[in-house]
C-alpha positions, 0 to 999 in steps of 0.5 A: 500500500501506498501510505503517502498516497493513502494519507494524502486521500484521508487528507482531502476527504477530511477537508471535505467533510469538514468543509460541508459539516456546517451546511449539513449539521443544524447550529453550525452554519456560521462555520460556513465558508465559501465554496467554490461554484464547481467544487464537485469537479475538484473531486471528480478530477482524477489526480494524474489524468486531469488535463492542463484546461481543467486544472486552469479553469478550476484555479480560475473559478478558485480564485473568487475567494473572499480577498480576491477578484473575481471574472467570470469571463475570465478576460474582463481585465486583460487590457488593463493587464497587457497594459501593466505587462508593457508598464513594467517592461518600461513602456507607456502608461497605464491609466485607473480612473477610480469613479466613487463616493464620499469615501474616497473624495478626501483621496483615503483609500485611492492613495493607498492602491496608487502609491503601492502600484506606483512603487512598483509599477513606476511613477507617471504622476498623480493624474486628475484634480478637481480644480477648486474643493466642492467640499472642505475635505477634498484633497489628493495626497501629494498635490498642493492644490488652492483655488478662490473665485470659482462657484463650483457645482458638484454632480447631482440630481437635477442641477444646470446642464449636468456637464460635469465633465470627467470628475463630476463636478464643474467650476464657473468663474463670471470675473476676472481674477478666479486662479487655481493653483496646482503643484506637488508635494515635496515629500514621500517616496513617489509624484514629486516630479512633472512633465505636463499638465492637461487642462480640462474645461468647457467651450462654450459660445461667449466663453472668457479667456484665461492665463497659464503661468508655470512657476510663476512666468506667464506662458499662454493665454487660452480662449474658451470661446466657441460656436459650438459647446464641447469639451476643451483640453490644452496640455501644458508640458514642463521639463521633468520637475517640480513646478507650479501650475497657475490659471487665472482668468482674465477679461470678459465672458464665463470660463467654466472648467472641470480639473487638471492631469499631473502626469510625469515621464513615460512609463509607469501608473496614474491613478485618478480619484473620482469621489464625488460626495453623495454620489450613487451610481445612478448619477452617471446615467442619469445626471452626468451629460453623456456627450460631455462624459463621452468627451472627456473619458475618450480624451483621457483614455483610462486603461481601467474604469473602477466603478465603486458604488453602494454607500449611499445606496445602502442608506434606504432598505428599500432601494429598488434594486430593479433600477440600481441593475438597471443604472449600472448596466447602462453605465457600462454601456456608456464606457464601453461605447467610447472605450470598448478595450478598457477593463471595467472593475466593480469595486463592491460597498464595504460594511457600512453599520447603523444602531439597532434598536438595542443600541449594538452596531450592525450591518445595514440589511442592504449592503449584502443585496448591493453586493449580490447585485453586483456580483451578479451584473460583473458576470452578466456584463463581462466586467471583473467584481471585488468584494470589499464587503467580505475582504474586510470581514464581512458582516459585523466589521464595522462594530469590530472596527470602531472597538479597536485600538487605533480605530479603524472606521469613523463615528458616522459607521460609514466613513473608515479613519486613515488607518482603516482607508489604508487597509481597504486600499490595501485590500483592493491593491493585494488583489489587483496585484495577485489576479495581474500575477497569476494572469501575466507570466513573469518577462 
């Protein structure tokens, strides 16, 4: 007899004795862990005879564990990865627009992922701003940024002509005077330097001018002026380093503008924070102008849409979900009309609490439907999907999160602290990473 062998089938039928015990036995279904989808065809698989394309197409269908993204299709990230592979061997750049909520509109969470991809993927500068603060908490880790004059107007419901262009919210200056400055921050490890920045605003008819000064010495004046409404774009290339870039509007006429890209060299990762306070995904199919989104994504050509909903969703238990499905659906639609190669990742909502009537925090009851719901449009929509709300621990998170020492999520049970941001961004990163790893052979 084969005693390794035997030890070895002893080995496997335990495991799975024990796996199934807590969805056969009464009292012990909160032992239940995660099973893969196809777990009989593990075991029908003969050890010596299981062919190479069943061995890939299980380890494929075993990755979607809780801590790592899940594809159904199994090609929904791969321009983004072929995009990473030619980063990495020092060729181009690779483009994330992270679209969300208030969580990441302070930059928490997003500065985690861009900093640790950066370090190891290469620097290509920060990506886009705003250009002035919607809300007195807006910042970008790494950018020194101040703006006065500008009346900003944020994405929401029933508000102008809903061209917020490509972060979600627009900025008019009516006088003379309004500026915005834009520059890096001397510190850290990463986006000290740049080497152009790329003004995004609105031509419109009647449109005003404004200056562009770099380091203090005037360089051009634009004119916004046009027959036609649409998207504007003037990109201002610098020698690698670190510099000031000023706006100052000038003369008569309404200059309306949306933010600026600080990119830097020629290969490595820029990574855009777009969180927009209050935001739903259903703000972007029906109170985003979709000729001006359109516009401003060709224009900025991001290798990966991250599409990072649910917070405020899960504010009501009975959000009708038909419509949430309905939103998103159609938001990709609209990314893929422009962008039909560009990866798009659901990133799912994390653990968001409320009180109970006795007083003990617990998962608000929607957060799991936002995230089946995803879950589900991921696969049917050929996009990848990761699972914030398990990784992090699934229900009940947020109470452990508020006991420990330091404290890991804010008072509000919605918004994590800068420790908690760092692991979510670190959760998210972790898995990008891992899923790019076992998909893109070593060169």
């Amino acid at each position: 007899m084969n005693l390794a062998h035997n030890k070895t089938t002893q080995t496997i039928l335990c495991f799975i004795a024990f796996s199934l015990a807590p969805y056969l036995i009464p009292g012990m279904q909160k032992f239940q862990v995660l099973l893969p989808a196809n777990f009989a065809k593990l075991t029908a698989l003969p050890n010596a005879q299981a062919s190479t394309n069943e061995q890939t197409k299980f380890a494929a269908v075993a990755t979607a564990t809780p801590g790592e993204i899940e594809d159904a299709s199994g090609q929904a990230l791969h321009h983004f990865f072929a995009a990473l592979n030619q980063t990495q061997n020092g060729k181009g750049i690779v483009r994330i627009s992270h679209y969300g909520d208030s969580p990441i509109t302070g930059d928490m969470i997003t500065s985690t992922v861009r900093r640790k991809l950066q370090l190891q993927f290469g620097d290509a500068g920060h990506g886009f701003v705003l250009l002035a603060k919607p809300w007195g908490w807006y910042q970008h880790l790494g950018v020194r940024h101040e703006a006065s004059g500008w009346e900003s107007d944020p994405m929401f419901i029933g508000k102008g002509d809903h061209r917020f262009g490509f972060g979600g919210a627009s900025f008019t200056a009516r006088s003379v005077g309004a500026t915005a400055n834009f520059s890096t921050a001397d510190e850290g490890e990463i986006g000290r330097n740049v080497s152009a920045f790329d003004i995004y605003f609105l031509a419109q008819p009647g449109g005003g001018e404004f200056d562009v000064a770099i380091d203090g010495a005037q360089q051009t004046r634009v004119a916004t002026a046009s027959n036609e409404t649409h998207s504007g774009f003037h990109q201002v290339k610098v020698a690698e380093g670190q510099h000031t870039l000023t706006i100052k509007t000038v003369g008569d006429g309404e200059v309306r503008m949306f933010g600026v890209t600080l990119e830097s060299g020629t290969h490595g990762v820029q990574y855009d924070s777009l969180g927009v306070n209050g935001a739903f995904v259903g703000l972007l199919n029906r109170y985003m102008d979709e000729t001006s989104w359109a516009e401003q994504l060709r224009h900025r050509q991001p290798d990966l849409v991250i599409l990072a909903y649910g917070a405020n969703e899960s504010e009501y238990e009975n959000w009708p979900m038909e419509q949430y499905e309905n939103d998103t659906r159609e938001v990709v639609r609209r990314i893929r009309a422009v962008m039909p190669e560009a990866s798009i990742l659901f990133v799912g909502p994390m653990d968001r609490g409320k009180h109970s009537p006795g007083g003990a925090i617990i998962t608000r009851p929607t957060i799991p439907r936002l995230v089946a719901a995803q879950r589900r449009l991921a696969a049917e929509t050929g996009c990848a999907f990761f699972d914030t709300f398990t990784a992090m621990g699934g229900e009940g998170t947020v109470a452990h999160w508020r006991e420990t020492k330091p404290t890991l999520m804010g008072g509000d049970l919605t918004h994590p602290t800068w420790q908690g941001s760092e692991i979510v961004g670190s959760l998210i990163h972790d898995a990008l990473l891992r899923a790019y790893e076992w998909n893109v052979p070593k060169m």
